[in-house]
Each structure stands twice: as C-alpha cells, then as structure tokens.
Residue, then its C-alpha position, 0 to 999 in steps of 0.5 A: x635812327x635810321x643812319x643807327x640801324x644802317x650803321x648795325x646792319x653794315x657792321x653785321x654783313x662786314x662780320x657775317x662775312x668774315x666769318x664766313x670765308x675765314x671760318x677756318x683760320x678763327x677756329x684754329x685761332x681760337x678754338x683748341x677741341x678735336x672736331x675742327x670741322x663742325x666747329x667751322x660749320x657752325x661759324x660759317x652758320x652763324x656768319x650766313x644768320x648775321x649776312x641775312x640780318x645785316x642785308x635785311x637791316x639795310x634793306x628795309x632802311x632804304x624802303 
C-alpha cells in the first residue's frame, strides 16, 4: 500500500508540475475559446492542487 500511495503522489507532483510551467502551450493546444489567460490561471491553479497533494502524499508515506 504503501509503494501504491508513494507511486500516486510521485505521478500527481510530475503532473502538477507540468502544468504548471507549461500551462500555456496546453491551452493553446487544447483549448480554442477567447480568454487564454484565465484558462492558463486555472491550469496553473490546478497543477499547485496537484503538487500539494502529490508532496503531501510523499511526505507522510515517508513518516
């Protein structure tokens, strides 16, 4: 169990942090509506909920 919860938060912090820094080029990727910059505030929002949850989930694996 506890190699499983290691295994999810090290996924969650890879994909937290991809959004974050690469938050732009996804949403001209992937998205096609008019305000690119809100859509990018919120993809980089949501890639900091996943690097909290991911470094929580390796941290308290290791405690």
């Amino acid at each position: 169990m506890k190699i499983f919860l290691l295994f999810i938060g090290t996924i969650a912090l890879v994909f937290g942090i991809k959004f974050i820094y690469d938050a732009r080029p996804i949403v001209k990727k992937y998205f096609s509506f008019g305000d690119k910059n809100d859509a990018t505030l919120g993809l980089k929002m949501f890639g900091f909920l996943f690097v909290i949850l991911g470094g929580l989930l390796v941290y308290f694996n290791f405690s």
